[in-house]
N, C-alpha and C positions, 0 to 999 in steps of 0.2 A: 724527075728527081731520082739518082740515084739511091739504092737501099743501104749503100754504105753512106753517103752523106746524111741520108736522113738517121740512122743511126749515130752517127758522131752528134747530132744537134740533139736526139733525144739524149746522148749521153751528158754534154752541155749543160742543154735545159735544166735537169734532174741535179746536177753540179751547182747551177747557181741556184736552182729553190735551194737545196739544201746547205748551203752556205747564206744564203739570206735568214733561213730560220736560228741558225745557230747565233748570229750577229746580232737579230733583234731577240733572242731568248738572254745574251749576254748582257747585251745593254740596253734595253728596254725592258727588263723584269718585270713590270708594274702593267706596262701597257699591253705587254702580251699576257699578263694575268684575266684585265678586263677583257680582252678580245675574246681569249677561252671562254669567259663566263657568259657575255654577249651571245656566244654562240651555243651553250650550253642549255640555258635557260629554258630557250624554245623548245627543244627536244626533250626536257621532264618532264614538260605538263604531260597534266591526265590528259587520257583521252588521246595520246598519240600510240601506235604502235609498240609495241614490248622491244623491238627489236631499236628503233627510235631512241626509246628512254636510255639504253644499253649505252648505243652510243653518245647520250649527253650524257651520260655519267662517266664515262672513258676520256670523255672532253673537258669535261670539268676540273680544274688543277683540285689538287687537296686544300683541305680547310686550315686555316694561320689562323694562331693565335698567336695577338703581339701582345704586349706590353705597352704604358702607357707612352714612352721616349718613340714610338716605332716611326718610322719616317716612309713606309712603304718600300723601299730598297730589298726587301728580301734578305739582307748580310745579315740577321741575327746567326742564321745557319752554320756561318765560314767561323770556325773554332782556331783560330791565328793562336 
């Protein structure tokens, strides 16, 4: 294989990850909230690396507080 083909596929690649991320952070808010935290989790506990905890807390979304109406949507935010 060529290093300019493989270049144009890593350029690709890296194009559709990050348009898939955008997609399901638009319209999946909720589900990629629990994903975050699924994966966040494991990496606080004690007893793992300092460098570990760092990153479940960088992974971790910030903390909501809703209100009793809240429907998990996330739109309390968008000030129309």
């Amino acid at each position: 294989m060529h290093a300019g083909l493989l270049a144009q596929y890593v350029v690709i690649a890296l194009a559709v990850g990050f348009s898939v991320v955008v997609v399901a952070r638009k319209q999946f808010p909720a589900g990629v909230r629990r994903l975050r935290i699924a994966c966040a989790v494991p990496l606080v506990r004690e007893g793992r690396a300092t460098w570990l905890q760092r990153v479940g807390r960088w992974l971790a979304p910030a903390p909501r507080f809703a209100g009793d109406r809240c429907g998990g949507c996330n739109g309390c935010e968008d000030k129309r």
